[in-house]
Backbone as CSV, one residue per row, in Angstrom:
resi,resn,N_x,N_y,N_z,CA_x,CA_y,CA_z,C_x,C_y,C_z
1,UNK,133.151,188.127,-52.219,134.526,188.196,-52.653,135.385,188.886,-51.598
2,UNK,135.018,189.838,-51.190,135.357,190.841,-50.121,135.852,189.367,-48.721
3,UNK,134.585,188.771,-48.460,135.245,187.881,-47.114,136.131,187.169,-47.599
4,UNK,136.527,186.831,-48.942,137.044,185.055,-49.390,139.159,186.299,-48.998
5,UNK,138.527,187.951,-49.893,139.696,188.364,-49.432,140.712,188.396,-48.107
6,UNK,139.407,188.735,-47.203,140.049,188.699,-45.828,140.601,187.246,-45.115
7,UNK,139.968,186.737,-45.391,140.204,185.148,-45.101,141.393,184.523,-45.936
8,UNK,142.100,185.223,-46.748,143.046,185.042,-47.106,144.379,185.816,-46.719
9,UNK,143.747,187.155,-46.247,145.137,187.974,-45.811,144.890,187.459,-44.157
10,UNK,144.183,186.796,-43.641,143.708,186.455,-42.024,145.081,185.079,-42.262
11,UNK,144.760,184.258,-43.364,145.501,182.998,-43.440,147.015,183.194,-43.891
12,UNK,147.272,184.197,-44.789,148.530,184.573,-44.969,149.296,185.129,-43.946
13,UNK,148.414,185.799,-42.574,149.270,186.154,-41.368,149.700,185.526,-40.603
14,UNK,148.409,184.371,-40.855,148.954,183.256,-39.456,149.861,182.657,-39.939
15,UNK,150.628,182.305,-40.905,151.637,181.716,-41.987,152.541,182.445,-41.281
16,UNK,152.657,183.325,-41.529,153.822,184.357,-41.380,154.122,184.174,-40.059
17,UNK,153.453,184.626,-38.931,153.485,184.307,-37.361,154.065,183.380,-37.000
18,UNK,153.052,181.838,-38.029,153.287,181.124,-37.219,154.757,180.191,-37.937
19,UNK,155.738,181.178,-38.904,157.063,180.865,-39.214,158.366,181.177,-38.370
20,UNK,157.648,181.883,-37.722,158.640,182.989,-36.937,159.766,181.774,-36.199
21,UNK,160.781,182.226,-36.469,161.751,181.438,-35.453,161.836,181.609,-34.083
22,UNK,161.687,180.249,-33.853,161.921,180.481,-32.134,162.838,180.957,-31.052
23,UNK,162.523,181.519,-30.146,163.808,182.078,-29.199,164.852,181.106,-28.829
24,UNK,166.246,181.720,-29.032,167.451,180.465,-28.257,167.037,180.592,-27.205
25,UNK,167.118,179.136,-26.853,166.910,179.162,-24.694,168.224,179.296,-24.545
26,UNK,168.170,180.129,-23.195,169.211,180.393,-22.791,169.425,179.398,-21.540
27,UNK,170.751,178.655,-22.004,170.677,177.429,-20.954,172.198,177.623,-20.482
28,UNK,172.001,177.838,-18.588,172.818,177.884,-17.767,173.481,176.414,-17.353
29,UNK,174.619,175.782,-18.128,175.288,174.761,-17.216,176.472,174.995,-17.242
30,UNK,177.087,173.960,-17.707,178.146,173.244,-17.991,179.256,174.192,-19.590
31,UNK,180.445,173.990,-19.446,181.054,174.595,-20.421,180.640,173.585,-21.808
32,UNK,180.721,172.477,-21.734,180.882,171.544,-22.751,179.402,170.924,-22.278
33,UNK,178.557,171.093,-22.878,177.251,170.472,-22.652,176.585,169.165,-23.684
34,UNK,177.645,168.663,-24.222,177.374,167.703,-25.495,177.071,166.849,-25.403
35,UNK,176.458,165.849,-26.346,176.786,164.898,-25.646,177.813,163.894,-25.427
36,UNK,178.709,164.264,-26.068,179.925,163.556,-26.238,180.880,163.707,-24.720
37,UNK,180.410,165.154,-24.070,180.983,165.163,-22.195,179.952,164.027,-21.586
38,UNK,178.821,164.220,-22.091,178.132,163.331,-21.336,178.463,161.665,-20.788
39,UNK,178.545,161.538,-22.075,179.359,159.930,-22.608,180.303,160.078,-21.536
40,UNK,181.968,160.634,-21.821,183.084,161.167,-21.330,182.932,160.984,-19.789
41,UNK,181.579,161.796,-18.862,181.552,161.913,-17.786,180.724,161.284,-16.995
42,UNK,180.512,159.745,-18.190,180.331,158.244,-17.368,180.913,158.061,-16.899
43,UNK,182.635,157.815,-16.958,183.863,157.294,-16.576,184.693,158.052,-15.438
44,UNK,183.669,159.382,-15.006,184.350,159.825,-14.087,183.008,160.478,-12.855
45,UNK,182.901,159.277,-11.795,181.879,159.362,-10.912,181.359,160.678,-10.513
46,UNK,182.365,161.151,-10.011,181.837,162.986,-9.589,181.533,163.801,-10.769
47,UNK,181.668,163.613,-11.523,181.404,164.625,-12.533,180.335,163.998,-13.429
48,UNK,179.728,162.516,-13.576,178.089,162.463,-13.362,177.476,162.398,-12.541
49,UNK,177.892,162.566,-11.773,176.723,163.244,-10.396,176.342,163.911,-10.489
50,UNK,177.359,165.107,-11.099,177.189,166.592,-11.012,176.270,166.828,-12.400
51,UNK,176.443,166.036,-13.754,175.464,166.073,-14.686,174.267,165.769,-14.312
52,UNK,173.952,164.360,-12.994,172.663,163.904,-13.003,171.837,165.237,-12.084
53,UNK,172.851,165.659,-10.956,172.563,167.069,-10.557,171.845,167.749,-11.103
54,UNK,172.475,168.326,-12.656,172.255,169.253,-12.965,170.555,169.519,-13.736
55,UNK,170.288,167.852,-14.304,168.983,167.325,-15.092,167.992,167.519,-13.782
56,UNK,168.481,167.121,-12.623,167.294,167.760,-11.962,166.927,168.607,-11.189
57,UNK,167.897,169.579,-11.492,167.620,170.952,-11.281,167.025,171.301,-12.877
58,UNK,167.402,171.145,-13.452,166.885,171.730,-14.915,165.534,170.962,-14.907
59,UNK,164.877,169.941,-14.645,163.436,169.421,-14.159,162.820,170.281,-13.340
60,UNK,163.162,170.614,-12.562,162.421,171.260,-11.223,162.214,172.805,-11.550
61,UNK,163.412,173.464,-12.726,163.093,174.820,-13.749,161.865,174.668,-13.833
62,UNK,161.581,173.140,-14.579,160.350,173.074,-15.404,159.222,173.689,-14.579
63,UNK,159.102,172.140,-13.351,157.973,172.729,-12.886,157.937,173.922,-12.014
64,UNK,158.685,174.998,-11.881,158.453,176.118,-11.167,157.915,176.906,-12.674
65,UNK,158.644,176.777,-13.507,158.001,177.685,-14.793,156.837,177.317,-15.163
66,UNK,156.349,176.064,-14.725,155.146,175.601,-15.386,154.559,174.782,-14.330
67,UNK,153.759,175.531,-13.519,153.036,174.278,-12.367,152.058,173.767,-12.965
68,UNK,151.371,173.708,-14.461,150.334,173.270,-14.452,150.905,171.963,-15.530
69,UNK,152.197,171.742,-15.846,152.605,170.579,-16.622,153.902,170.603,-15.866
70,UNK,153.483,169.329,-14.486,154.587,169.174,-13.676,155.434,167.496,-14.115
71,UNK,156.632,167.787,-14.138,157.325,166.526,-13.996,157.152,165.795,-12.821
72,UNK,156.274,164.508,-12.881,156.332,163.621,-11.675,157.524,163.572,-10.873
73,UNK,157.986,162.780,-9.887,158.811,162.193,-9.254,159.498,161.249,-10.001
74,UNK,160.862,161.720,-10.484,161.411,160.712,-11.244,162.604,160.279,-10.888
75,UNK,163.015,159.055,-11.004,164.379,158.684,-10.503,165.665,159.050,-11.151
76,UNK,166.735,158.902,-10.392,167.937,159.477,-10.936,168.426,158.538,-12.369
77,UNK,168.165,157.137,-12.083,167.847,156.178,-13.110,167.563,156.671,-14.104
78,UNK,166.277,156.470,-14.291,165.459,156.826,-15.071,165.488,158.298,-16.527
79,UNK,166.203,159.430,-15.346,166.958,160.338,-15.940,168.382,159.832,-16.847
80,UNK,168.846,159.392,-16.175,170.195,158.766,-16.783,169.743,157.862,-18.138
81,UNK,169.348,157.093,-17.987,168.609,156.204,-19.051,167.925,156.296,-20.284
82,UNK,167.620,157.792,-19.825,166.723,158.735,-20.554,167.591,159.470,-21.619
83,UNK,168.650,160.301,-20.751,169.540,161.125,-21.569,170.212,160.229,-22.876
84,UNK,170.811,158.714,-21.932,171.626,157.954,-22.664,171.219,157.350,-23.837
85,UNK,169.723,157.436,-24.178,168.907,156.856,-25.302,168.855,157.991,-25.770
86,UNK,168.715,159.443,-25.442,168.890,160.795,-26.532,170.164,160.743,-27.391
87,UNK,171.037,160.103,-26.551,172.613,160.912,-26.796,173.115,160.028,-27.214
88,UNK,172.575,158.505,-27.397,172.926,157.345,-28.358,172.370,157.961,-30.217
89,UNK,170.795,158.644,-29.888,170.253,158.996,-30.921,170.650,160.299,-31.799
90,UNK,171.335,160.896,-31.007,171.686,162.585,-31.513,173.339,162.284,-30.890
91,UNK,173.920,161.679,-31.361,175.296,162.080,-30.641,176.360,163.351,-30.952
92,UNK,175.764,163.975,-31.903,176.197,165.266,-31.624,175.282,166.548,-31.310
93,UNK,174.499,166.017,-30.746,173.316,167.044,-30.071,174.124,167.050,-28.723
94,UNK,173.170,167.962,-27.785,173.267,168.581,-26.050,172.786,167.467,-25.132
95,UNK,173.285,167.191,-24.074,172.335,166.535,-23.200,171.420,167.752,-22.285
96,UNK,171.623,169.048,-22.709,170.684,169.846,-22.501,169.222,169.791,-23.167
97,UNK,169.718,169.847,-24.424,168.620,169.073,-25.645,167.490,168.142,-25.225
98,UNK,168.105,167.152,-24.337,167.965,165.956,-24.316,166.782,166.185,-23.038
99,UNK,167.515,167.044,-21.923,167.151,167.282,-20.571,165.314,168.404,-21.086
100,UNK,165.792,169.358,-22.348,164.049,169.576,-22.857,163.515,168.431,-23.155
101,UNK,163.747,167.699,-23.416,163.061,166.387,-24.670,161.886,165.250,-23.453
102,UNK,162.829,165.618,-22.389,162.623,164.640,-21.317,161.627,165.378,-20.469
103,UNK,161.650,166.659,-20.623,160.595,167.507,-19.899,158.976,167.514,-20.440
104,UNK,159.453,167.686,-21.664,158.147,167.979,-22.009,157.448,166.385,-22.553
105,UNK,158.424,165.284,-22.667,157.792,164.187,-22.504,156.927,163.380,-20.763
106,UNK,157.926,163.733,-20.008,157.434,163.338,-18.658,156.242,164.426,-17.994
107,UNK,156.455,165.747,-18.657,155.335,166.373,-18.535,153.793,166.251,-18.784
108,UNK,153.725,166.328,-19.950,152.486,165.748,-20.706,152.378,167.315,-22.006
109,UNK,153.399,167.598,-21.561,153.403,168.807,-22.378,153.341,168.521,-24.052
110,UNK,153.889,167.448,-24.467,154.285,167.106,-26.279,152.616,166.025,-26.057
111,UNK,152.364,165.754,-25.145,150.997,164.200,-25.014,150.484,164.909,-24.153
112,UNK,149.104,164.104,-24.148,148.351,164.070,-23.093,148.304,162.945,-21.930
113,UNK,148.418,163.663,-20.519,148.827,162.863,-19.627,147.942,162.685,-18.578
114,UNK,147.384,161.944,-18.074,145.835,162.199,-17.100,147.290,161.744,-15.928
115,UNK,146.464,162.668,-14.675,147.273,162.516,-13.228,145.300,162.412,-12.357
């Protein structure tokens, strides 16, 4: 009776732990990071540059924070294409949002990814 106890206050902790809310990331860009600028700053060349810029610098965060789940070599395309299918799907979500979503998918971080 004694173990069935512990094994219950062992399972009631990890409950608890594992409810805990997660930390806000603290994400350095853009004033308006929505995706609704995103959209917006199709129509104005320099200022998606400076978004596609910014996705891969926010990629390359990744893999310095994490060399052992590196983002391949990915095209600027590909990024773009990427965001624009987040931000069709969440259009009032971040393309910051979007720029995690894309990390930890091209990573292998959410899958498993053989290199």
């Amino acid at each position: 009776m004694a173990k069935l106890i512990r094994l219950a206050a062992v399972a009631a902790a990890s409950l608890q732990f594992g409810m805990a809310p997660a930390t806000a990331q603290n994400i350095i860009g853009f004033g308006d990071m929505s995706c609704a600028a995103w959209g917006a700053g199709k129509s104005d060349p320099d200022q998606h540059a400076t978004h596609v810029a910014w996705l891969r610098g926010f990629l390359s965060g990744h893999n310095y924070a994490l060399p052992r789940q590196q983002v391949s070599v990915i095209s600027s395309g590909t990024i773009e294409n990427y965001i624009n299918r987040y931000c069709a799907s969440n259009p009032k979500g971040s393309f910051a949002d979007g720029a995690m979503r894309l990390s930890d998918q091209f990573s292998g971080r959410n899958q498993a990814i053989r290199k």
